[in-house]
SEVO-114564 format. One line per 3 residues: number of its first residue (from 1); their letters; for each residue x, y, z of C-alpha. Coordinates in Angstrom, 2 decimals. Layout:
N
NUM	A	X:Y:Z; ...
REM end
This chain:
258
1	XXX	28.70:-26.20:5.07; 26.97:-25.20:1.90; 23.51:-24.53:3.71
4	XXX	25.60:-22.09:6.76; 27.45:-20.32:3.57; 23.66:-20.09:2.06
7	XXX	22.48:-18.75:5.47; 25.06:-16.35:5.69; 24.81:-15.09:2.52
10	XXX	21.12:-14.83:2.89; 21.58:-13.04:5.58; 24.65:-10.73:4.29
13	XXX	22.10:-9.71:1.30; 18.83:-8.97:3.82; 21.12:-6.69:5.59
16	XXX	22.54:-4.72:2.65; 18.67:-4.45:1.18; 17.46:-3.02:4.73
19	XXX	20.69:-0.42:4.58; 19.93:0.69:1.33; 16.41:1.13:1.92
22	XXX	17.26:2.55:4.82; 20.21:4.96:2.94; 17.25:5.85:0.43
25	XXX	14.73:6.77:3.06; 17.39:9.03:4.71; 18.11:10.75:1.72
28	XXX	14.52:10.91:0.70; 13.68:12.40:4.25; 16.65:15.26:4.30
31	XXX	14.99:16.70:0.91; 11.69:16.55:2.39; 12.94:18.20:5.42
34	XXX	14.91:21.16:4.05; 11.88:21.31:0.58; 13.88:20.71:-1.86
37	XXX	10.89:19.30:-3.48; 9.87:19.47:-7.08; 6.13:20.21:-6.55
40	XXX	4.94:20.42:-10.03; 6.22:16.54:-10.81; 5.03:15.77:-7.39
43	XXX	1.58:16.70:-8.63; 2.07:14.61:-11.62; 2.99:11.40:-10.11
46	XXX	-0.16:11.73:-7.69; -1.78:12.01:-10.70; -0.12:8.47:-12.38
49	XXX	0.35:6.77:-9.15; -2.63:7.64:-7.35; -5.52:8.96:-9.39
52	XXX	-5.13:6.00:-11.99; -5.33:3.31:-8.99; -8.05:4.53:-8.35
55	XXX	-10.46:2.29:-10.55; -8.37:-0.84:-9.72; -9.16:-0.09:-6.09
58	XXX	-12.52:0.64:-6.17; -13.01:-2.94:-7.66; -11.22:-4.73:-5.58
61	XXX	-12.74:-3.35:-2.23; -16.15:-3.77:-3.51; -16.41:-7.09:-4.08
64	XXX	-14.17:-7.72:-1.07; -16.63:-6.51:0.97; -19.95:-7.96:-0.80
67	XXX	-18.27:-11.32:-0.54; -17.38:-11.04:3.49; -21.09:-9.42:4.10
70	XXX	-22.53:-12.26:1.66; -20.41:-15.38:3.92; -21.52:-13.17:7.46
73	XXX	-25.13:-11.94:6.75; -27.08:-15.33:6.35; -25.29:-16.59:8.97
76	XXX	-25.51:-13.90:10.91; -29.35:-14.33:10.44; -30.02:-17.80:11.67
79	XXX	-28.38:-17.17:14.68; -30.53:-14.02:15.47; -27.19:-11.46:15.35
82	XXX	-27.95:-9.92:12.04; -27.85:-6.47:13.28; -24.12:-7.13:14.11
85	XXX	-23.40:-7.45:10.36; -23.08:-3.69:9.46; -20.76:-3.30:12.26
88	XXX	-18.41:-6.42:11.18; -17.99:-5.08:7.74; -17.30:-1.67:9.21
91	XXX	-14.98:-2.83:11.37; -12.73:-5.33:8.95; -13.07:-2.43:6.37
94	XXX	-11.60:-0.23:8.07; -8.81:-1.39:9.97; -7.91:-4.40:7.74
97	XXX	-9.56:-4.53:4.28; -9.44:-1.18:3.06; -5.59:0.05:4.25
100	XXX	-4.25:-3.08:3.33; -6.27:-4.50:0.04; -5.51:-1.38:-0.93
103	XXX	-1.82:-1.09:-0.51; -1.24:-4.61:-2.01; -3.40:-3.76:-5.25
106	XXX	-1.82:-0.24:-5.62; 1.95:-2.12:-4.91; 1.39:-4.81:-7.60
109	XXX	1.07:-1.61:-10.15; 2.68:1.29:-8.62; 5.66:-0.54:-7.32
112	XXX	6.32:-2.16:-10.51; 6.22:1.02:-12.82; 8.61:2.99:-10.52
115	XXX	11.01:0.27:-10.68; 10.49:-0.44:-14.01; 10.72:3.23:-15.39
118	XXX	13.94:4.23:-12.54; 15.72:0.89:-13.81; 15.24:1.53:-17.47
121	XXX	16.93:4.80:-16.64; 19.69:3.28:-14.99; 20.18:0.79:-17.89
124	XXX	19.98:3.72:-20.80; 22.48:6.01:-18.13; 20.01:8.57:-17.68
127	XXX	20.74:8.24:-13.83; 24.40:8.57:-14.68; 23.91:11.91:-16.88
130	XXX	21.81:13.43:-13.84; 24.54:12.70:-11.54; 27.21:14.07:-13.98
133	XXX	24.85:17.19:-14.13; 25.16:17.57:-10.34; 21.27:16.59:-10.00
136	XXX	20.68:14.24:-7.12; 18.71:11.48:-8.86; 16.75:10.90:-5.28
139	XXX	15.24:14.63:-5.20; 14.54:14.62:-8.68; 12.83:10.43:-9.02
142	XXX	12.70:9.13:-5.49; 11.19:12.38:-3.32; 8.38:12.75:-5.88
145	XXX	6.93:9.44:-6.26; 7.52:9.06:-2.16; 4.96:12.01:-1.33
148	XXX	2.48:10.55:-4.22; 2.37:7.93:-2.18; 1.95:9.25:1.10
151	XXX	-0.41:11.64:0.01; -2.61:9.40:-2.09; -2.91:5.82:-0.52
154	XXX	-4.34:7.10:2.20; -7.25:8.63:-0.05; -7.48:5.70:-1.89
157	XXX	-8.07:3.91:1.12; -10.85:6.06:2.16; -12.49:5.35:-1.38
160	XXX	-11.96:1.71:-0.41; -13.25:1.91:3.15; -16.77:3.71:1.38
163	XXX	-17.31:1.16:-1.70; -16.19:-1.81:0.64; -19.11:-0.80:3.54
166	XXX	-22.01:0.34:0.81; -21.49:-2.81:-1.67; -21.73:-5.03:2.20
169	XXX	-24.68:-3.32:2.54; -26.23:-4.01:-0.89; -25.25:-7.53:-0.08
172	XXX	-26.84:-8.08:3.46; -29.84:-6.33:2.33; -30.71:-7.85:-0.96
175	XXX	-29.74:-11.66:0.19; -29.97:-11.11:4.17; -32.63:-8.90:4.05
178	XXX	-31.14:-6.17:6.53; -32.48:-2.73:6.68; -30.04:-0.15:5.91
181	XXX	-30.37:1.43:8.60; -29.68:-1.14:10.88; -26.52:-1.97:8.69
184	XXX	-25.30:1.60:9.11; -26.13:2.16:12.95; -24.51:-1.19:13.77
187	XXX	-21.37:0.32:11.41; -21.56:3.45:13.47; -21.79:2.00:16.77
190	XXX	-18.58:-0.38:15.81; -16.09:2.26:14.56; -15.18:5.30:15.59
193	XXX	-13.24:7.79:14.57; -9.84:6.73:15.75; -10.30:3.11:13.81
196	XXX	-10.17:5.62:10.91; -6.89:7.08:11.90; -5.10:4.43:12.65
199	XXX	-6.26:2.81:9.20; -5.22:5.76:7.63; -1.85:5.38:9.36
202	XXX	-1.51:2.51:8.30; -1.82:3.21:4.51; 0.71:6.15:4.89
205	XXX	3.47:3.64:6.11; 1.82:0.55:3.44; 2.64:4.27:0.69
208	XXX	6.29:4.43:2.12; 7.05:0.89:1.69; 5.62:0.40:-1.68
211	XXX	7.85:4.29:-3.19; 10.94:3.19:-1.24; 11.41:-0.63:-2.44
214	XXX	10.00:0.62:-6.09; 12.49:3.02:-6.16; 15.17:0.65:-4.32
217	XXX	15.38:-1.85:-6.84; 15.08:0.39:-9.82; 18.03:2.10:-8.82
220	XXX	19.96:-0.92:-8.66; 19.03:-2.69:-11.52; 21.96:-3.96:-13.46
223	XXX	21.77:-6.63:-16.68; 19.92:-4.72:-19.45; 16.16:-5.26:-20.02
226	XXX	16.66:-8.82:-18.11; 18.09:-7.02:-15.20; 14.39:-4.39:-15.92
229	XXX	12.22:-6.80:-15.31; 13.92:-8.87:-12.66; 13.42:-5.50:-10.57
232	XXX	9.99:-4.96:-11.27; 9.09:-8.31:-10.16; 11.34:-7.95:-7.41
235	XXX	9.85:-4.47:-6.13; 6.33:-6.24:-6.65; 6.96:-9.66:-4.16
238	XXX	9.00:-7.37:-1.80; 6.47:-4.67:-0.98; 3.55:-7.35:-0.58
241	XXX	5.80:-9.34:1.89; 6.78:-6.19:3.84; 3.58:-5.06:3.60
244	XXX	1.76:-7.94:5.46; 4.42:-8.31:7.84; 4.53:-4.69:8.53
247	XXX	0.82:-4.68:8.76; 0.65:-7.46:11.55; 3.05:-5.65:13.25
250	XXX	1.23:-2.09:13.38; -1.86:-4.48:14.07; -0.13:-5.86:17.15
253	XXX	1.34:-2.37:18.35; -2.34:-0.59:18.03; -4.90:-3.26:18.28
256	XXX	-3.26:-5.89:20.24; -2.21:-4.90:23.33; -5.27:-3.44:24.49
REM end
């Protein structure tokens, strides 16, 4: 009896999280729709969210991709494929590495700062003085970070596409000893141009998940400082789980049924 109750109230809790996110979104979308948008702080937060990712990123994507051109290219080599390398890097970059490292780096800090900063203002009754002000605290904290996100993830994972193909080139050419040039024809010959958008894509829905479940569980944080940074760590493990089930998924729907 005491694991059904567990499963049901398991279940009873996923629900309610996947309404409210869902509640939030809705919101979110019907001040988007009708711009009631508060440009100027919108501009900010792609500023905080976005711009200062950006080094993070960068980091992260290059040595991703000298490590999976340093474990291909000498292999790659012996067998006599080694002009298949620049394509291989190309390819994972850019539908895999760079949307999704990228989304899980940027959710481990992003994510945790909007829930951290919306649930210290739900703990100090800020959110409670906007709404007694007749300010809807979802135009005026949600809707702002929520285009930062859509707008800039996706640039950041451009950044991370670049860095991740030139330091697999450094790589294969300075332990591999693979021309450039090769490197970059077999790259150009692998991906094309819709790869890009539907990595791309991918980082705009990764940017959705990570504002909405930020936001989410900063707005209903409850317990003081505790109850802080139980929703920053929550907002952190949620959007890396949804984003690597949602990324399979999208994976599935544009890669795998062709």
């Amino acid at each position: 009896m005491k694991l059904l109750d567990g499963l049901g109230k398991g279940t009873i809790e996923t629900l309610e999280y996947a309404g409210g996110i869902t509640q939030l979104a809705g919101e979110s979308v019907g001040f988007i729709a009708t711009l009631r948008i508060r440009f100027g702080e919108t501009l900010s937060q792609c500023y905080l969210l976005g711009v200062q990712s950006l080094i993070i990123v960068l980091l992260t994507s290059l040595f991703t991709g000298m490590v999976f051109s340093l474990e291909s290219a000498n292999q790659a080599v012996q067998y006599g494929v080694g002009s298949l390398v620049g394509g291989a890097v190309a390819y994972t970059s850019v539908r895999e590495l760079g949307p999704m490292l990228s989304a899980v780096v940027v959710a481990g800090r992003v994510g945790a700062a909007i829930a951290a900063e919306i649930g210290a203002m739900v703990v100090t009754e800020q959110i409670e003085a906007l709404r007694s002000m007749s300010l809807p605290p979802v135009r005026y904290l949600v809707v702002p970070r929520l285009l930062a996100m859509i707008i800039m993830l996706p640039l950041l994972a451009i950044f991370a596409d670049v860095v991740s193909i030139v330091g697999g080139m450094w790589i294969a050419n300075t332990y591999a000893h693979i021309g450039s040039a090769d490197f970059i024809s077999s790259a150009r010959q692998t991906i094309g141009f819709p790869d890009v958008v539907k990595g791309l894509f991918k980082s705009v829905v990764f940017g959705i998940i990570i504002a909405l479940v930020g936001a989410y569980q900063g707005l209903k944080t409850r317990g003081g400082a505790a109850g802080v940074g139980l929703a920053t760590t929550g907002a952190v493990v949620t959007s890396i789980i949804l984003i690597f089930v949602t990324n399979f998924i999208m994976s599935y729907m544009l890669y795998g049924t062709h």
